[in-house]
C-alpha positions as CSV (number, residue, x, y, z in Angstrom):
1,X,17.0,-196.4,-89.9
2,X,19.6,-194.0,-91.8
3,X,18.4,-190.5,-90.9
4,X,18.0,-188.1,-94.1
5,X,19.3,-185.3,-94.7
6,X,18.2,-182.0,-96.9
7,X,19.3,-183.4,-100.2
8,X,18.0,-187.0,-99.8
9,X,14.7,-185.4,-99.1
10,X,15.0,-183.4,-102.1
11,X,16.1,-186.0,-104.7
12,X,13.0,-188.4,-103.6
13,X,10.9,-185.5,-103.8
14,X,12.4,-184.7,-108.0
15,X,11.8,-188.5,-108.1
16,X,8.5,-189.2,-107.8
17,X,7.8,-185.7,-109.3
18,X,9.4,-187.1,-112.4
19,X,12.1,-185.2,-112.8
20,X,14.9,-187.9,-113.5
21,X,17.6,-184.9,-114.7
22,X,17.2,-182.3,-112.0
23,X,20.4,-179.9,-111.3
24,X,19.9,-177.9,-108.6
25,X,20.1,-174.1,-108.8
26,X,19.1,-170.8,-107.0
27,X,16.2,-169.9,-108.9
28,X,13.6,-172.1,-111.6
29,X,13.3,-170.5,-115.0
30,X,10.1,-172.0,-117.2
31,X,8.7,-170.7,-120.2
32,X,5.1,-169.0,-120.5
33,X,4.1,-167.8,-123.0
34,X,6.9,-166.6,-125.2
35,X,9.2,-164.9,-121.8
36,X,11.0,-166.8,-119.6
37,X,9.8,-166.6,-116.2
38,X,12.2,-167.0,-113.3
39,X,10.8,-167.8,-110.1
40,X,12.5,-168.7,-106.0
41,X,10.5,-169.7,-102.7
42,X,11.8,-169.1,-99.3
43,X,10.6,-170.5,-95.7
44,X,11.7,-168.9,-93.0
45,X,10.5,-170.4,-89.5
46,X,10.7,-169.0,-86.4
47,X,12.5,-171.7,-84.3
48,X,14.7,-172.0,-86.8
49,X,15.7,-169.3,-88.5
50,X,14.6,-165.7,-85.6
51,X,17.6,-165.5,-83.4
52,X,17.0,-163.4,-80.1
53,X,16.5,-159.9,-80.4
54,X,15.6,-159.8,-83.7
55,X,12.6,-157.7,-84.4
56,X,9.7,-159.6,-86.5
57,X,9.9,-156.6,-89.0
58,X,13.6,-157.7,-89.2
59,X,12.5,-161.5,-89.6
60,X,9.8,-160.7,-92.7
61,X,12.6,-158.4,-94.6
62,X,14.9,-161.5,-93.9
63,X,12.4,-163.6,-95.5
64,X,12.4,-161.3,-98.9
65,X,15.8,-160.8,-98.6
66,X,16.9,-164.5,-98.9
67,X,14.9,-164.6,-102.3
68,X,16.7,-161.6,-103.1
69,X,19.7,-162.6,-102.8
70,X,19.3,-166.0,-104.9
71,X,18.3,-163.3,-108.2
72,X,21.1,-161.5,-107.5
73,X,23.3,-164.1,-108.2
74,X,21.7,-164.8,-110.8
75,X,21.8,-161.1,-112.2
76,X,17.8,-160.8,-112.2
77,X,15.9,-158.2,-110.8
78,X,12.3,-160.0,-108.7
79,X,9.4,-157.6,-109.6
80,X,6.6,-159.7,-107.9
81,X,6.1,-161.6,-104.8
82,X,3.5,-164.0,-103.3
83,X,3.6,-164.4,-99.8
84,X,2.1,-166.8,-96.5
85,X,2.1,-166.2,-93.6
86,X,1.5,-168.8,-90.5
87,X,0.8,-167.1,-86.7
88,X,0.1,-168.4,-83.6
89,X,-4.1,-168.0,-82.6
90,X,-2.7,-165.6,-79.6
91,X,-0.6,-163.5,-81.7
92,X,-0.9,-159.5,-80.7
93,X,-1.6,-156.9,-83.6
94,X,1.1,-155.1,-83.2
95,X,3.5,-158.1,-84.2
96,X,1.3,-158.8,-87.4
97,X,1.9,-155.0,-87.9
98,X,5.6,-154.9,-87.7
99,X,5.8,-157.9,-89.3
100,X,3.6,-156.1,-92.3
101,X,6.2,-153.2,-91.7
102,X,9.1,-155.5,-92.4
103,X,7.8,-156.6,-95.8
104,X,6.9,-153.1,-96.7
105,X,10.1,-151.9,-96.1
106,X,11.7,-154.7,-98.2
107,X,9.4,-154.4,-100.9
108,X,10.2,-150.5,-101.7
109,X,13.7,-151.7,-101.1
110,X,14.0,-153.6,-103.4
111,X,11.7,-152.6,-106.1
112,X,8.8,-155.6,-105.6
113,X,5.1,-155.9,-105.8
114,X,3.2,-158.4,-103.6
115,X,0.3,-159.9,-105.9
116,X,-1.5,-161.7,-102.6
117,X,-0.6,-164.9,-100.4
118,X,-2.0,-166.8,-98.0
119,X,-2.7,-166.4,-93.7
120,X,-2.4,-169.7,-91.8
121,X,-2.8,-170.6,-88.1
122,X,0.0,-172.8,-86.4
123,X,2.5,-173.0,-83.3
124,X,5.0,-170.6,-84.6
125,X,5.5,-167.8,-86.8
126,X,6.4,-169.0,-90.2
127,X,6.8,-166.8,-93.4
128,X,6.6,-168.5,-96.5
129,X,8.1,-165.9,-99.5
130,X,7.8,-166.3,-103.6
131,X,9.5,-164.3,-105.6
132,X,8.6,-163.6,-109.6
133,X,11.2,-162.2,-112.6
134,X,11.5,-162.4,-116.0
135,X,15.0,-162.6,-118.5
136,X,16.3,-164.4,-121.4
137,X,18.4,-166.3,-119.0
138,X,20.1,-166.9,-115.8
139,X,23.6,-167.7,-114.8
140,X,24.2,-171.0,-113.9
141,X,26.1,-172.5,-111.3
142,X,28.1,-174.3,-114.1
143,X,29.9,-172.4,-116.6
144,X,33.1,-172.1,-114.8
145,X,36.2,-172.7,-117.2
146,X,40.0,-173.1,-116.4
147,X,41.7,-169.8,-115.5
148,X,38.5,-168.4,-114.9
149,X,39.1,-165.9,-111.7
150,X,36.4,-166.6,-108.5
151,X,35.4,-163.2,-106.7
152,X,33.1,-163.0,-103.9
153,X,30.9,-160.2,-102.9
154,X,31.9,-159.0,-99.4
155,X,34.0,-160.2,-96.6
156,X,32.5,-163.4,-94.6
157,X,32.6,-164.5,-90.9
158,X,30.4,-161.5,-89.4
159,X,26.9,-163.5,-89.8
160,X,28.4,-166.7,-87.8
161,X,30.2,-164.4,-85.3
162,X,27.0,-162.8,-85.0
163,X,24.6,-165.5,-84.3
164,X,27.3,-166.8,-81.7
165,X,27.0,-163.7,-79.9
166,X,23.1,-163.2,-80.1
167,X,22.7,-167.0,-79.4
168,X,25.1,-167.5,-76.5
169,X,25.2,-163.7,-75.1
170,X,29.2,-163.7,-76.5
171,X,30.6,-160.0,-75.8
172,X,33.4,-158.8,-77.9
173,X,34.8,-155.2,-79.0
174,X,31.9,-152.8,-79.3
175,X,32.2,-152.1,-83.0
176,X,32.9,-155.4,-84.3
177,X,29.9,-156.8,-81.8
178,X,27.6,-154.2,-83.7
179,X,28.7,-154.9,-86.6
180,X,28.2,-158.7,-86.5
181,X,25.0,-158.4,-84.7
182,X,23.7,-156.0,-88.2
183,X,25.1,-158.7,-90.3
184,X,22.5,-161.1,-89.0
185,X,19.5,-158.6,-88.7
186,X,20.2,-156.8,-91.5
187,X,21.7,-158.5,-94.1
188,X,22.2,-156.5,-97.9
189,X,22.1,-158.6,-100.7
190,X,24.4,-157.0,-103.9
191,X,21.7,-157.0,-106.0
192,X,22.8,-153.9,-108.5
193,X,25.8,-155.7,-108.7
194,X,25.1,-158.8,-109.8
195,X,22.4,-157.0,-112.3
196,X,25.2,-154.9,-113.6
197,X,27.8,-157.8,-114.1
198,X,25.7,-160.6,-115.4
199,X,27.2,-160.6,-118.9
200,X,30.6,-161.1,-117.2
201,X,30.3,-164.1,-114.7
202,X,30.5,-167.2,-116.5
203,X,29.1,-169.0,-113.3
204,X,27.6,-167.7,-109.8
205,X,25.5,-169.2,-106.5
206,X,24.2,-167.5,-103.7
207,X,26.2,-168.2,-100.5
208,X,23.9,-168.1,-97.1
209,X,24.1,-172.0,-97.0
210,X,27.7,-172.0,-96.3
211,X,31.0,-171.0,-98.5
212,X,32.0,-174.4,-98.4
213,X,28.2,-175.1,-99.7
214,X,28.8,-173.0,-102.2
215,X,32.3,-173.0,-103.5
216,X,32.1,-177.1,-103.5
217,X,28.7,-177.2,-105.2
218,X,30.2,-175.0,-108.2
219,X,32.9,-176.7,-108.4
220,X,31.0,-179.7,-108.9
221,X,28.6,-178.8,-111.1
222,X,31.5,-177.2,-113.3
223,X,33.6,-180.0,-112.8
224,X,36.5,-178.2,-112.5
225,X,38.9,-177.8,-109.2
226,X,38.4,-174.3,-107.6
227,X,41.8,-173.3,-105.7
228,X,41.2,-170.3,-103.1
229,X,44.2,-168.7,-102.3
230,X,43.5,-165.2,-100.6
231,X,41.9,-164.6,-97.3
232,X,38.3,-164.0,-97.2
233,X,37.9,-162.1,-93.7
234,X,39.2,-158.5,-92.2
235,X,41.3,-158.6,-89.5
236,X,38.7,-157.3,-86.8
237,X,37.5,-161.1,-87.4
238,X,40.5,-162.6,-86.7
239,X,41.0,-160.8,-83.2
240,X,37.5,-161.6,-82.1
241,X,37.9,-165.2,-83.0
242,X,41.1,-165.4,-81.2
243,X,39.4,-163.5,-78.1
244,X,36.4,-166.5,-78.0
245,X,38.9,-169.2,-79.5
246,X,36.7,-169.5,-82.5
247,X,37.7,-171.7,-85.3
248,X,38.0,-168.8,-88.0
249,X,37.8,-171.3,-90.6
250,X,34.2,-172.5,-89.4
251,X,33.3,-168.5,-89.4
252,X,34.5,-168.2,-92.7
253,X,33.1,-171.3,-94.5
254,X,30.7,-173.0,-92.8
255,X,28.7,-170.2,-90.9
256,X,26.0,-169.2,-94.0
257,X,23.3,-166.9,-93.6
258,X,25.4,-164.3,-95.5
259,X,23.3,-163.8,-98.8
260,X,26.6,-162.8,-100.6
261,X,27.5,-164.8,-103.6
262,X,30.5,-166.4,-105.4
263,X,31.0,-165.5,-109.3
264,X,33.8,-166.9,-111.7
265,X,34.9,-164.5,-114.5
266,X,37.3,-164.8,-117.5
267,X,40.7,-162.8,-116.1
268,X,39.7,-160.0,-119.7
269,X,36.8,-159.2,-117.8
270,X,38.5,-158.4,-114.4
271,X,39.5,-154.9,-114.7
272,X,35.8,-154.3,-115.9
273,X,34.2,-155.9,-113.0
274,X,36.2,-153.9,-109.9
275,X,35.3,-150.7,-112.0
276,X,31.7,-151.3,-111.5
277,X,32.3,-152.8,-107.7
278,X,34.0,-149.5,-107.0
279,X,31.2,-147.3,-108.7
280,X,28.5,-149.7,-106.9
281,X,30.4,-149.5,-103.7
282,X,30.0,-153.0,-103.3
283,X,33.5,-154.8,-102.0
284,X,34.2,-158.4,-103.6
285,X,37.6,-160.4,-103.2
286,X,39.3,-162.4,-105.5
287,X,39.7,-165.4,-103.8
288,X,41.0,-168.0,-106.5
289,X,41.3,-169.5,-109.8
290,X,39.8,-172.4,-111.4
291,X,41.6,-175.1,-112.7
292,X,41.6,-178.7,-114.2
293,X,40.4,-181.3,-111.6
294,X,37.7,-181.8,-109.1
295,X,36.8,-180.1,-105.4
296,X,37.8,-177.4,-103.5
297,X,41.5,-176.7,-101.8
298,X,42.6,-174.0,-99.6
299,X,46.5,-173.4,-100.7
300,X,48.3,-172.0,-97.7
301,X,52.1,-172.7,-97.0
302,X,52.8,-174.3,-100.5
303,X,49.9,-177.1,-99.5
304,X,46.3,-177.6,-100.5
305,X,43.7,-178.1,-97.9
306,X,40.4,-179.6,-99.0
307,X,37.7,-177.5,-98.2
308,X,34.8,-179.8,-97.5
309,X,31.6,-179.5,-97.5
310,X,30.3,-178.4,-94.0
311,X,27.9,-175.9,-94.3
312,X,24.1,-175.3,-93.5
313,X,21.9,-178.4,-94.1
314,X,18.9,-178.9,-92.6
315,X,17.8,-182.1,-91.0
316,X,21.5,-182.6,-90.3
């Protein structure tokens, strides 16, 4: 029997739901009423997605901040939340308290009310997160045209060096460890940011399945070739990789978990856009250009790589 894999499960799933022309995005966006409502769920499951030594306080932010980071990209700001919760029967109080800490503390964070949920019983810990917004309109994955520019937010590689070094007890430099370990356990989605730039992306995804994910799925959807040409990682990843004779590359692309995102832009709009980076403090690279044609190639040395499509997917 062929084993399937996250997107076969989804497209029988949009199939028998009747929804023959589904294009996948980062958030849904429906109608009621006369306003546009914009709307993202999140699971996170303990097994799965708590690494060791990360608090459950850490764990329930995490769980806003993945839905968080799909607006952002989107350039919409959540203002209400639903969430569900599943414990074990032997669970203590004071992990339902610092798990009720965690979504606290990323509810003032980030501005969002919590309208009710749902409490479950089960093996392991589960949080189950649904994020509400409202605007005239989102920015699509599509959209990208030829010359357009592609910036990400922030450098990549410290969330996959991190979870290497929580999951297998790597050491490293002191600095960089700490600063790959908060990556994980504290990730910081550029939310202002993608508010304050919406007008100027002409596409933009969310990134914590993977770069490749990400960058391939845009490119795709925009049918257009995206060329990267300029490094996407600081030097302190480079030594560290080279120390545990990592494959910087499968930092770099393939890691996810860095709820970051990639944006396009039209080149008039670039001098604009690393203003309000610089007055956010928020760091993006320009990575690229789009062009004419289809996938994603690394240029390095005068040759194009293909970047394929390795990132997270669950059930892989």
């Amino acid at each position: 029997m062929t084993k399937l894999d996250e997107s076969d499960i989804i497209k029988i799933f949009q199939k028998k739901l009747g929804n023959k022309n589904f294009v996948s995005e980062d958030v849904e966006i429906f109608k009621l009423s006369k306003s546009n409502v914009i709307a993202k769920t999140d699971t996170l499951v303990e097994s799965t997605d708590i690494p060791p030594k990360m608090k459950l306080s850490d764990a329930a932010r995490k769980s806003i901040v993945a839905c968080v980071s799909d607006f952002a990209a989107k350039g919409i700001r959540p203002q209400y939340g639903i969430i569900s919760v599943n414990f074990p029967s032997d669970i203590s109080r004071s992990k339902i308290e610092d798990a009720a800490n965690g979504f606290r503390k990323a509810c003032k964070e980030f501005g969002i009310s919590i309208l009710g949920g749902d409490t479950n019983e089960g093996r392991e810990i589960v949080f189950n997160v649904c994020l509400f917004g409202s605007s005239d309109g989102i920015v699509p994955r599509r959209g990208s045209k030829n010359k357009d520019l592609i910036f990400t937010t922030g450098p990549f590689g410290y969330t996959a060096a991190g979870l290497d070094i929580l999951l297998h007890k790597k050491s490293g430099k002191r600095d960089f460890v700490k600063k790959a370990v908060q990556s994980v356990l504290h990730p910081k989605p550029p939310m202002s940011f993608g508010i304050r730039n919406k007008r100027y992306f002409s596409s933009a995804m969310d990134s914590s399945d993977g770069l490749s994910t990400t960058l391939n799925e845009m490119a795709k959807q925009s049918k257009k070739k995206f060329v990267i040409t300029n490094s996407l990682h600081k030097k302190d990843l480079e030594t560290h990789a080279k120390m545990q004779k990592l494959n910087i590359d499968n930092l770099v692309f393939h890691g996810g978990e860095e709820y970051e995102f990639v944006f396009t832009i039209n080149p008039k709009h670039k001098q604009t856009v690393l203003k309000n980076a610089r007055l956010l403090k928020t760091p993006i690279i320009e990575i690229g250009y789009v062009t004419a044609g289809k996938g994603v190639v690394l240029q390095r040395n005068n040759k194009e790589i293909i970047l394929k499509d390795a990132g997270w997917k669950h059930f892989r």
